[in-house]
N, C-alpha and C positions, 0 to 999 in steps of 0.2 A: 504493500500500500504506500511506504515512505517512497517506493522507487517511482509508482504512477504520479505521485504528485510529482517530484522533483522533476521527472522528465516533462510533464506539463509545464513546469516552470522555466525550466530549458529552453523549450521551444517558442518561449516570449523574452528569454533573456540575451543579452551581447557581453555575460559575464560566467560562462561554461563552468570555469576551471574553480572561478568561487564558489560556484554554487556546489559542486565534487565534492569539495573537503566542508561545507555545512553541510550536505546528504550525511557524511558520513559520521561527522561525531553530535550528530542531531539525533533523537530518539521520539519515536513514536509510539501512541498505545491508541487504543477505541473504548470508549464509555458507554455504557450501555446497548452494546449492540442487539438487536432486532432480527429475526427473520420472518420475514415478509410474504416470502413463496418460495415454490419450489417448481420447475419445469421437467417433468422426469423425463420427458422428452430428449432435450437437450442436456440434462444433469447442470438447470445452470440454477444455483441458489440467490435471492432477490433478499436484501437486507437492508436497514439502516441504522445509525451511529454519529456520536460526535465523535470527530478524529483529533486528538489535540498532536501537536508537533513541539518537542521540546529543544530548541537552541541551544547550542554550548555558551558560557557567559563571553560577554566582550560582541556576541551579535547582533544584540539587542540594539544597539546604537543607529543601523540599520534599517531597523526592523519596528520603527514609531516606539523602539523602549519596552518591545515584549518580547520577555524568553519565552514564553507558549502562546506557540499559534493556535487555535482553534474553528472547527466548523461542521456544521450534520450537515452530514452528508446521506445521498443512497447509493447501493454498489450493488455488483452481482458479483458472484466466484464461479468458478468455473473450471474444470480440469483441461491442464493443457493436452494437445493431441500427439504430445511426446512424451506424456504420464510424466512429465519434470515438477510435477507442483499445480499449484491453482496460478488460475488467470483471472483480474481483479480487471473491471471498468467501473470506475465511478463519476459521480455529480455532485454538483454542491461546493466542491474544493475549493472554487475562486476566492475566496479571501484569504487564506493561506496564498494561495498562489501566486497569486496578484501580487502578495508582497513579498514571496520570495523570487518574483522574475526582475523584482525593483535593487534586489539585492546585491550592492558592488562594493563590497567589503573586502579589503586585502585579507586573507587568511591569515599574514601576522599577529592580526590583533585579536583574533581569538581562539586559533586554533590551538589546542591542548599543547602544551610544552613534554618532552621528555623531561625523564627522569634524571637529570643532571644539573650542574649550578651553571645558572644562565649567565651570573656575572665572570666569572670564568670561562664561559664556553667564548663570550663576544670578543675576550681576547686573543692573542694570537697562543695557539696551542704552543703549550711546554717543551722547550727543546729539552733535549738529552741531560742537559749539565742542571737542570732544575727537577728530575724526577727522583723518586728515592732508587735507590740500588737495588736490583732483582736480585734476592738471595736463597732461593730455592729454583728445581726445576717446576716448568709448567707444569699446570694439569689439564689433561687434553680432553678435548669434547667427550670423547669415548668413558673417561675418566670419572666425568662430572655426570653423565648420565647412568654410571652404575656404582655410583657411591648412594650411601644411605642413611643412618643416624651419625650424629657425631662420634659415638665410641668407633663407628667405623674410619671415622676422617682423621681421629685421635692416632687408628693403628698407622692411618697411610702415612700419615705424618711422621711415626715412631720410624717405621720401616724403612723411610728414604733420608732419615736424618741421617746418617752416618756418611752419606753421598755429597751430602750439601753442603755448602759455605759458611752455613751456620754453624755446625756440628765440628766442623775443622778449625779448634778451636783449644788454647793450653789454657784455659779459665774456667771447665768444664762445661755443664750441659747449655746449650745452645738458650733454652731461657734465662739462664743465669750473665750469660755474656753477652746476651743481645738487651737491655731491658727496656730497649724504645721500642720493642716491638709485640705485634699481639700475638699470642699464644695459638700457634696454627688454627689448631679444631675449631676454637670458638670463633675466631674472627672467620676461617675461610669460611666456616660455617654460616655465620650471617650473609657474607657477600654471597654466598649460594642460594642460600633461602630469599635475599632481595630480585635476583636477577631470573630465580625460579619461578617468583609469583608474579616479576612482570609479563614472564609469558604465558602465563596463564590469566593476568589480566588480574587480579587478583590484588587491588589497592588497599585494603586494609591491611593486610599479611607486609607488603612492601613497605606504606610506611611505619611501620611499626618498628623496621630494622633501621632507620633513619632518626636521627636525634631528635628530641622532642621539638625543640627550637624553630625546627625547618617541617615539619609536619602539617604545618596549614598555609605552607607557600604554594606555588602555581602549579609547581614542578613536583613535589614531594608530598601534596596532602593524597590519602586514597582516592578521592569524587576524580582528581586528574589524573591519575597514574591508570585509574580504572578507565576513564572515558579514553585514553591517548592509545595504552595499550590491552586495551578488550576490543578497541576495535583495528586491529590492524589486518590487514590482507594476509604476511604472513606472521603468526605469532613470534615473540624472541625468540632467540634459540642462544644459552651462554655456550663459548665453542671452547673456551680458555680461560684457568688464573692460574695467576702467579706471583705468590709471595715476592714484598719487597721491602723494604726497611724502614722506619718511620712508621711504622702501623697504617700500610697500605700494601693495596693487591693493584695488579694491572689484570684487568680483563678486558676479554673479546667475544663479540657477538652480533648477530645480522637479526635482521627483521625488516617488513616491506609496510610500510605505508602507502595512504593515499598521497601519490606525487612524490615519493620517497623511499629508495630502496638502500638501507641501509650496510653497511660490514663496519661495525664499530668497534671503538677501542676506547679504555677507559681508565683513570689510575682513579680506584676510590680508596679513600682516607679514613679512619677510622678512630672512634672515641677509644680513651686505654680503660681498664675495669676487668673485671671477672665478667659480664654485661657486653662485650662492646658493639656500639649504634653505627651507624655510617653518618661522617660529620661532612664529609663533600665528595664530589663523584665532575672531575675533570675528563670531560670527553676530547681527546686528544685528538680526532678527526672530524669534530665538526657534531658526531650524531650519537 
């Protein structure tokens, strides 16, 4: 139904590419819907409803000043003749419509932000001599998708210490001589569980691994993490981490949005504690 209006509104608009990315982080429901009749004939069902259409914030500016569009409509459903789903015509839509073919908002200013610090991303990415020092090997896609509780990420940890940079050490055990840094299991743990629930869209889980502080920003509250990424084309996928000094990990990982096809890379930083949050997350390519 969100697709029959939009494309209706398309087809009165000379602003396509805006109108793409409000379809997409826009949300629709129906109130009260009605059936009307039925054509057994044809199998086509006759209904009606108010449709409300709910804007992401910042389109309202647009839009006479309203995040929900509304209007009752009547429709029919109808099974497609490729058995793909229902096929939907409706009436009534013009005031929604009308004022989304009016709609010439740059995307900028409201499109959902990624999960990243904005004021850092606008700057020129982090060369090499300002990043912490990688002091463990990666952990590889493969890796991160068949790891499990932390007692399990505790043992990966144990296992490959002896390998590592940290562990090659005449001060003893690698926590003891490293102590600006997080204690593998917990922290990689967290950065696993933040970048897990963004691909699953999953905005409460995420910010919750994010310091309190930054929790009802643009970027880091759940309504945005959840609206940015629950709706992408394709969901995240983390492909890499990699411990590194300073109570930060670099990760890697891709996802496609609308007008956006992501392979990102990221050093996120993290709070010290028994606890630790994620305090900022420097996207070193842009996304």
């Amino acid at each position: 139904m969100k697709r029959v209006i939009f494309d209706q509104a398309r087809e009165q608009s000379n602003h396509r590419t805006n109108l793409d990315t409000l379809e997409a982080f826009s949300f629709i429901r129906m109130e009260k819907p009605v059936v009307e009749g039925w054509d057994p004939a044809l199998d086509v069902t006759r209904c009606k409803s108010r449709i409300i259409l709910d804007v992401p914030p910042g389109s309202e500016q647009a839009l006479g000043g309203d995040r929900r569009l509304a209007a009752d409509i009547a429709y029919t459903a109808q099974g497609a003749a490729d058995a793909s789903g229902l096929v939907y015509a409706l009436t009534g839509a013009a005031p929604i419509v009308n004022k989304l073919a009016a709609f010439s908002l740059s995307d900028a200013t409201y499109r959902p932000l990624p999960a990243v610090d904005t004021e850092v991303s606008k700057a020129q990415p982090p060369g090499p001599d300002t990043l912490p020092t990688e002091i463990a090997d990666r952990t590889s896609a493969s890796q991160i998708e068949g790891s499990g509780a932390d007692d399990d990420l505790g043992e990966k940890d144990a296992a490959r210490a002896p390998h590592s940079s940290v562990a090659k050490t005449s001060e003893g055990p690698a926590s003891a001589s490293r102590p600006d840094t997080i204690a593998g299991s917990s922290g990689e743990a967290t950065v696993r569980t933040f970048y897990n629930a963004l691909g699953t869209g999953s905005g409460d889980v995420a910010s919750a691994q994010v310091i309190p502080q930054k929790r009802s920003s643009r970027a880091y509250s759940a309504d945005a993490i959840s609206r940015f990424y629950g709706r992408l084309r394709d969901p995240l996928r983390l492909t890499s981490i990699s411990p590194l000094q300073s109570g930060a990990y670099r990760v890697t990982y891709r996802y496609a949005a609308p007008g956006l096809r992501c392979n990102g890379s990221a050093i996120v930083r993290l709070s010290g504690g028994t606890r630790p949050l994620i305090r900022s997350i420097d996207a070193t390519n842009g996304c």
